[in-house]
C-alpha positions as CSV (number, residue, x, y, z in Angstrom):
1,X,46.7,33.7,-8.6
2,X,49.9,33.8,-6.4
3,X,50.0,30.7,-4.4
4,X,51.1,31.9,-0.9
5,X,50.9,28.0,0.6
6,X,54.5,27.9,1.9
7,X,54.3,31.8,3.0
8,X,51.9,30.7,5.4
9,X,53.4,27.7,6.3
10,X,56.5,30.0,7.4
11,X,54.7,32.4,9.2
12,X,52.8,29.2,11.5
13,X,56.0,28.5,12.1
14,X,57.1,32.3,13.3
15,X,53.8,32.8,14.8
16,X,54.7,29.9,17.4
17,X,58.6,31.1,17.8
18,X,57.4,34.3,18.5
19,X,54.6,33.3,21.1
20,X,57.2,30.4,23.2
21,X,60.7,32.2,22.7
22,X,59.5,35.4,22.9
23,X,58.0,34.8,26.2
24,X,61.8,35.0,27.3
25,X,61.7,38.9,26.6
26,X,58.4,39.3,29.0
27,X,59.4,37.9,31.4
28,X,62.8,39.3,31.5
29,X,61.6,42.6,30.7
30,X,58.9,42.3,34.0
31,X,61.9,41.2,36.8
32,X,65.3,42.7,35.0
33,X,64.7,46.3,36.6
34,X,63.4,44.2,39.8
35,X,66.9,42.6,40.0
36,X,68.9,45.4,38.7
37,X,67.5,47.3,41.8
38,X,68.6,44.8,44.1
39,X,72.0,44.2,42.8
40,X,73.2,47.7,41.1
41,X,75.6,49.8,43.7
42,X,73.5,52.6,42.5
43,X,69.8,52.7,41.8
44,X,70.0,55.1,39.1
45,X,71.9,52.1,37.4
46,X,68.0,49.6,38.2
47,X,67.4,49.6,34.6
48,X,70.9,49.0,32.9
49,X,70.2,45.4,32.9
50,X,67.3,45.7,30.2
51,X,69.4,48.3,28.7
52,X,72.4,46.0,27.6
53,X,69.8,43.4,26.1
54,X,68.9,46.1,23.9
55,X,72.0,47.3,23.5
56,X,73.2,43.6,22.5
57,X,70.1,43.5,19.8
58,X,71.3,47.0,18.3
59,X,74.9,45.6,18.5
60,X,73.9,42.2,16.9
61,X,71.5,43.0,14.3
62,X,74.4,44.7,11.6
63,X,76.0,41.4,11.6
64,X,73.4,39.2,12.1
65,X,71.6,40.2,9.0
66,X,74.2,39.7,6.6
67,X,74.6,36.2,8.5
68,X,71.4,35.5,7.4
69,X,71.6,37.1,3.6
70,X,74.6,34.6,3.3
71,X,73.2,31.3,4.8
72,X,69.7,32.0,5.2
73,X,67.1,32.3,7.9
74,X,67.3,28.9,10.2
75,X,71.3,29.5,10.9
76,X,70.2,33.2,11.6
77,X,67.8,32.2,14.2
78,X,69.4,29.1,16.0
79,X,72.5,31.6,16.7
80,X,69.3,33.9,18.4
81,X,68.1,31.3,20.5
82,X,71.9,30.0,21.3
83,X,72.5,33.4,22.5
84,X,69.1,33.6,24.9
85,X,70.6,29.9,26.5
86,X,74.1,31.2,27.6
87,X,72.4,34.2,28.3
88,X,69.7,32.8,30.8
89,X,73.0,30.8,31.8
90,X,75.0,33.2,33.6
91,X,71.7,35.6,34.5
92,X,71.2,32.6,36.8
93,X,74.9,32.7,37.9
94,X,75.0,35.8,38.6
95,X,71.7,35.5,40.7
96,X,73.6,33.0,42.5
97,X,76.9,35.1,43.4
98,X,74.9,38.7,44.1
99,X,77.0,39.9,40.9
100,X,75.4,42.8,39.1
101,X,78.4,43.1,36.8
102,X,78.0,39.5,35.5
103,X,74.5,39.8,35.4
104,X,75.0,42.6,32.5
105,X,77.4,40.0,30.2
106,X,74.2,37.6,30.3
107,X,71.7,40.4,29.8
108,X,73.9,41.3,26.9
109,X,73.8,37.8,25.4
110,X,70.1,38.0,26.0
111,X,70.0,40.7,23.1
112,X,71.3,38.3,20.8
113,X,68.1,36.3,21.1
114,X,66.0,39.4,20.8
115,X,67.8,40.9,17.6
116,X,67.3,37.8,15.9
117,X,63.6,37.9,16.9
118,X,63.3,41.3,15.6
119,X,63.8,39.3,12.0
120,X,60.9,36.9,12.6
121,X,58.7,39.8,11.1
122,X,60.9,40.6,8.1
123,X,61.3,36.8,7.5
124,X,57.3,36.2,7.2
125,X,57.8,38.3,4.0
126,X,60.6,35.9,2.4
127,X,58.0,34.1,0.4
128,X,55.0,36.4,1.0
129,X,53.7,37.9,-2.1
130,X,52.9,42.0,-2.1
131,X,49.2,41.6,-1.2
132,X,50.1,39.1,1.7
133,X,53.3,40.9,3.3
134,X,51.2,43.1,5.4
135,X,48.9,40.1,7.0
136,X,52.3,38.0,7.2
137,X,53.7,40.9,9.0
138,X,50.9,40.9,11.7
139,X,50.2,37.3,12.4
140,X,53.7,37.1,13.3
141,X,53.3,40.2,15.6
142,X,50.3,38.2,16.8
143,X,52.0,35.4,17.7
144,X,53.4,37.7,20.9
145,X,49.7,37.3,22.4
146,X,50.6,34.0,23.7
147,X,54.4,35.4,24.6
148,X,52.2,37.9,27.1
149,X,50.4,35.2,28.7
150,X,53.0,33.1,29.6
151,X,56.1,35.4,30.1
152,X,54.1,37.8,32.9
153,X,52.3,34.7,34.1
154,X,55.4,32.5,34.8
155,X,57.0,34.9,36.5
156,X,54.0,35.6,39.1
157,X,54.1,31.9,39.4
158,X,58.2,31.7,39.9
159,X,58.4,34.5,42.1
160,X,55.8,34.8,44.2
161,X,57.4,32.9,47.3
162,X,58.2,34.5,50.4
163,X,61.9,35.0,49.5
164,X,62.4,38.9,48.9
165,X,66.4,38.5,48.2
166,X,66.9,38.4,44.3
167,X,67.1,34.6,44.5
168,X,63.8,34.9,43.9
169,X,64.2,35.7,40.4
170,X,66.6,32.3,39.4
171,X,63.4,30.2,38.4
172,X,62.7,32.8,36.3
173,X,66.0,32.5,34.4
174,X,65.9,28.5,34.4
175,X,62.4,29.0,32.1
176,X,64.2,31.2,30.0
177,X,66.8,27.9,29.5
178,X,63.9,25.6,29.1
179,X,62.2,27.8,26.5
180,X,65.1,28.2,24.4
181,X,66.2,24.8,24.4
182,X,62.3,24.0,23.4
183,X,62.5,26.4,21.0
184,X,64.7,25.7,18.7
185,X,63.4,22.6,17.1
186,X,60.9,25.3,15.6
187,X,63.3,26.8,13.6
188,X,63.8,23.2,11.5
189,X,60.7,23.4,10.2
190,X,60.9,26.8,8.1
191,X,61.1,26.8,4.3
192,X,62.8,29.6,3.5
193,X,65.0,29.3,0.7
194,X,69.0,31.0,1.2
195,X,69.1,33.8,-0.9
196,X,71.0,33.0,-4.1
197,X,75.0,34.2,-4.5
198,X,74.8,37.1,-6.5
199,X,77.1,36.8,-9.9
200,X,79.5,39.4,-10.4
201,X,77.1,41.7,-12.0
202,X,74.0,41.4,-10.3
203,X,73.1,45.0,-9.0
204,X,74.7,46.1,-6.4
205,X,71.7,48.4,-4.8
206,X,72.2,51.7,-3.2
207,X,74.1,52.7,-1.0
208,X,73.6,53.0,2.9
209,X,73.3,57.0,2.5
210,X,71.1,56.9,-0.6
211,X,68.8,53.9,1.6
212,X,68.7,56.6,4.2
213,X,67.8,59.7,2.6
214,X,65.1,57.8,0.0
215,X,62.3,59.9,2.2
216,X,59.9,56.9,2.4
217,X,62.5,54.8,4.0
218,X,63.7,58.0,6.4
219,X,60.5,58.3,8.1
220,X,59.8,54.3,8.6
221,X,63.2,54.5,10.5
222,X,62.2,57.4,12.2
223,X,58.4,56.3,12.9
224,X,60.2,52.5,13.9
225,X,62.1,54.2,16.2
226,X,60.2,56.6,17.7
227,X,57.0,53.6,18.2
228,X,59.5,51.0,20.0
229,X,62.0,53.7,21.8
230,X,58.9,55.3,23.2
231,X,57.8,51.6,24.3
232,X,60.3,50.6,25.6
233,X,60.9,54.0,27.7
234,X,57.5,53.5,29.7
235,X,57.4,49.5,29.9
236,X,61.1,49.5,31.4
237,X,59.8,52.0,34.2
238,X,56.5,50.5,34.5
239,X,57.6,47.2,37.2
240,X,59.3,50.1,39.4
241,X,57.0,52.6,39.3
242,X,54.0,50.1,40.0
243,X,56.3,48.3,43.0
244,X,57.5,51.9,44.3
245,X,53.9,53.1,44.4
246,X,52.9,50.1,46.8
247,X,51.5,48.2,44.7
248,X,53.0,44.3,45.0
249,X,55.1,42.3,41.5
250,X,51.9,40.8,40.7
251,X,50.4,43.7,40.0
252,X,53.1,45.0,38.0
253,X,53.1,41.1,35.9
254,X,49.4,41.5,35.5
255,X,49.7,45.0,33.9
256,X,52.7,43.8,31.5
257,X,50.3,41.1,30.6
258,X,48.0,43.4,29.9
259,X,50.2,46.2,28.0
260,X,52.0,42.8,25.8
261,X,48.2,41.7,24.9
262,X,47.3,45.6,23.5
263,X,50.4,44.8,22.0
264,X,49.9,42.1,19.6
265,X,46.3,41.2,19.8
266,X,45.6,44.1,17.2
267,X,48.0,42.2,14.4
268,X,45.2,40.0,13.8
269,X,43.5,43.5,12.1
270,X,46.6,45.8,11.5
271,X,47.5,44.4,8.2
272,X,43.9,44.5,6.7
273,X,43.6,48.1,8.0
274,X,47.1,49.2,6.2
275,X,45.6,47.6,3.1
276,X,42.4,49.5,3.3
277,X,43.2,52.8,4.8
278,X,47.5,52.8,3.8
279,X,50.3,52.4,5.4
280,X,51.1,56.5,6.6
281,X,47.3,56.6,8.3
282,X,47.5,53.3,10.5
283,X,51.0,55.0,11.8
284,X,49.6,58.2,12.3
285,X,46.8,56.6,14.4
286,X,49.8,54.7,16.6
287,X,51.4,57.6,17.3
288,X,48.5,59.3,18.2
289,X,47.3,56.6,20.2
290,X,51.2,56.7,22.1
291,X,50.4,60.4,23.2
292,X,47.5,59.6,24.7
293,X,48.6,57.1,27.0
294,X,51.2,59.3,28.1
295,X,48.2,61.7,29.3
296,X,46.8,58.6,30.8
297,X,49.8,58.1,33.1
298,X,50.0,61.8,34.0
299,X,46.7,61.9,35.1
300,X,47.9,59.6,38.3
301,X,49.3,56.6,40.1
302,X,46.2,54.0,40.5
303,X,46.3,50.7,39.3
304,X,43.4,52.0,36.7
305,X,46.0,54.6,35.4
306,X,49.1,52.2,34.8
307,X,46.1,49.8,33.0
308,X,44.9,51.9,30.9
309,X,48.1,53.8,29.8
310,X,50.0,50.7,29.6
311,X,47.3,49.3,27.2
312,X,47.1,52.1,25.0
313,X,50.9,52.1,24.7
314,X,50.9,49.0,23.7
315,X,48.2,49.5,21.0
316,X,49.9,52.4,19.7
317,X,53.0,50.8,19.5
318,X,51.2,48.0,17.2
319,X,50.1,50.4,15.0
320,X,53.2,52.3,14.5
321,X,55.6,49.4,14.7
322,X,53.8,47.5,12.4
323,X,53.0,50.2,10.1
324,X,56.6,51.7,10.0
325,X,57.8,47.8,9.3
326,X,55.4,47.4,6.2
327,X,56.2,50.6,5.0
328,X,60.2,49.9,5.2
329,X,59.3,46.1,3.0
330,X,57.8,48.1,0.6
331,X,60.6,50.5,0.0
332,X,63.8,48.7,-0.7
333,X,64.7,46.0,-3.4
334,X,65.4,42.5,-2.7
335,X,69.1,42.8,-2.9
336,X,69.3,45.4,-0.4
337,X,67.3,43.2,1.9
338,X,70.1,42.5,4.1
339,X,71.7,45.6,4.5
340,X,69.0,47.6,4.9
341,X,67.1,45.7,7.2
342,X,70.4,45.2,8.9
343,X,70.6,48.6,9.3
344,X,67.0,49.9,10.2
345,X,67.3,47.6,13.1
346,X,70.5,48.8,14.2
347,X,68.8,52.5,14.1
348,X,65.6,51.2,15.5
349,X,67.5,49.6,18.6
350,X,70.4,52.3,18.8
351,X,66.9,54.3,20.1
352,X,65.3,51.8,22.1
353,X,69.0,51.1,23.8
354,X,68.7,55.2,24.9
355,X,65.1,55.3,26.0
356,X,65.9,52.0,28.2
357,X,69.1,53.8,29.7
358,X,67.2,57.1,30.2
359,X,64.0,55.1,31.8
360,X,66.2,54.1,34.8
361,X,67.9,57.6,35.1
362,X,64.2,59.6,34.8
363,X,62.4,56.9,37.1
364,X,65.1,56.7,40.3
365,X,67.3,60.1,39.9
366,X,64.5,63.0,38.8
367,X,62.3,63.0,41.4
368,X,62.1,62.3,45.8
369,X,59.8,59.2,44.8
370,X,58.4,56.9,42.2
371,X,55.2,59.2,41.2
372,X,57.6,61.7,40.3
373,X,59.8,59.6,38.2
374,X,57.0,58.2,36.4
375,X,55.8,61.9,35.6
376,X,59.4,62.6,34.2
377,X,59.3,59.5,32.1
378,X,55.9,60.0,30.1
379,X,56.8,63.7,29.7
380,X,60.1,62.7,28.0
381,X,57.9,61.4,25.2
382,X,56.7,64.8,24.1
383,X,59.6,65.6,22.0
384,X,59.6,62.3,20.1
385,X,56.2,62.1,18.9
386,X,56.8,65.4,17.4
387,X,59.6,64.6,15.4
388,X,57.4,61.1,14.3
389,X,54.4,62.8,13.8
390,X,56.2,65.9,11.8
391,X,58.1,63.8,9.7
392,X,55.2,61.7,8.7
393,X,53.0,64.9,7.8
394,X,56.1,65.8,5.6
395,X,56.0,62.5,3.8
396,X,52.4,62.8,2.8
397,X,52.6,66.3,1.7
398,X,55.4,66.2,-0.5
399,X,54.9,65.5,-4.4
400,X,54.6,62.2,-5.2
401,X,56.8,61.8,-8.1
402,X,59.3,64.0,-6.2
């Protein structure tokens, strides 16, 4: 019997730094569009602020990996949360001077704090054994049900005053401070041991083109991608589209909260359903599930609609995230750990960065009004889930021992 006492420990641990920090990114994600609006010169420009914190998670990850290879996961981590802080910092300064420009540096430091976040999962499977990496996996995914109660919920509470200039956003950011600072201590309790220096001939793994084009790890990538660019697409738009369709930031909160719950209340289950029906069928069910609620959201502009398709994103993205995530563990060797993962996120965020830039450009700039944008931004996900879905189908359908 593998003893998987300290696995768990470490993924208590993750579970609650995903659930308090992580309500940072919900709550940024539900106002930064919201603000961006109020400060951009242009309104095709709404979005860019959400787009640089992914952009500074796809620009952080390559180095912050190795970072963590080198002196393990804690110094990895506090860097994250350092990098949320001075974020949050001049978010609220900006706020406070009407500077959209500034307001994009903090956003970008923001990304710092969600690259590293994006390791929590991959760190739940340090001292994991095989037949617990999947449920690690998911109870730190899980651990984002509390991250979409409070995120949403704080900023319903924060804004809500009769102030309609973007000042009404700065309590927001002083949370953000407040959670960070909180936080941190969290990350003192892990038990992850730094991996050891390799000698001088300890295998050197392959190389970031072989890692690539090994076809298991090609479509995780691509399914990774696909799941949280696709995301990321519809959730950016979903706070202007809501608040365009006159419908008040309340209601937009309330359906985040709801989309962020579809999200991670599945992980209690997605890791015993990789394990009994395997990995490639849970995905294929998430992307699935991602197509349908972009037929959801086509269907109209009710609040029923931006439920129901905002839930089902979420669960797709759970399934497909998730699955993609265990599928990449599975696939590389423990030596190529840090590059690889390194890299994958890198890919995975490159996406999301484009889907968040292209969400602002097909909600303000592609249409008269918000319906319209919204109709532009669920059709862009046709394309996507084809190249997921056909790439998966190839996976299973080659030879095995090819």
């Amino acid at each position: 019997m593998i003893d998987d006492t300290r696995a768990k420990r470490n993924v208590a641990v993750l579970v609650a730094a995903q659930a308090f920090l992580g309500s940072q990114i919900t709550m940024i994600f539900v106002i930064g569009g919201l603000a961006g609006q109020q400060l951009s010169p242009n309104v095709c420009l709404a979005t860019l602020p959400i787009s640089m914190i992914v952009f500074g998670s796809m620009t952080t990850a390559p180095w912050l990996s190795p970072l963590m290879q080198k002196h393990g996961r804690r110094a990895g981590f506090l860097v994250g949360a350092l990098g949320g802080l001075i974020g949050a910092i001049i978010c609220a300064y900006a706020l406070s001077i009407s500077n959209f420009w500034v307001f994009l540096i903090g956003s970008y430091l923001t990304g710092i704090y969600m690259s590293s976040q994006g390791f929590f999962r991959f760190a739940a499977t340090d001292t994991a054994s095989e037949a617990f990496r999947p449920k690690a996996i998911s109870y730190v995914m899980a651990g984002g049900l509390i991250s979409a109660i409070i995120g949403p919920q704080l900023v319903s509470i924060l804004s809500s005053g009769a102030d309609a200039t973007v000042m009404r956003f700065f309590p927001v950011y002083l949370a953000a401070m407040a959670l960070n600072v909180i936080g941190m201590g969290l990350f003192f309790l892990l038990d992850i041991p730094k991996p050891p220096v390799p000698s001088v001939d300890a295998p050197k793994g392959r190389s970031l083109w072989q890692l690539l084009t090994t076809p298991r790890i090609a479509v995780a990538v691509i399914c990774g991608m696909v799941a949280y660019a696709l995301m990321n697409l519809v959730m950016t738009s979903t706070p202007l589209a809501v608040v365009g369709c006159g419908f008040q930031v309340a209601d937009a909160s309330n359906i985040v909260t709801g989309h962020v719950l579809a999200m991670f209340a599945p992980s209690f289950f997605t890791g015993h359903l990789i394990a009994r029906f395997g990995v490639e069928k849970i995905v294929g069910v998430g992307m699935a599930i991602l197509a349908v609620a972009g037929v959801v959201a086509l269907q109209g502009v009710e609040l029923g609609n931006f439920y129901i398709a905002l839930i089902l994103l979420g669960l797709g993205w759970n399934f497909g995230f998730i699955g993609a995530t265990t599928m990449l563990a599975g696939a590389h060797e423990p030596h190529e750990r840090g590059r690889m993962q390194g890299l994958n996120d890198l890919l995975v965020f490159g996406g999301v960065t484009f889907a968040s830039l292209a969400s602002g450009g097909l909600m303000n700039c592609s249409g008269g009004d918000a319906a319209t944008g919204w109709a532009a931004v669920n059709m862009a996900m046709i394309p996507f889930l084809a190249l997921a879905g056909g790439s998966l189908i190839w996976l299973v359908m080659r030879p095995k021992d090819a």
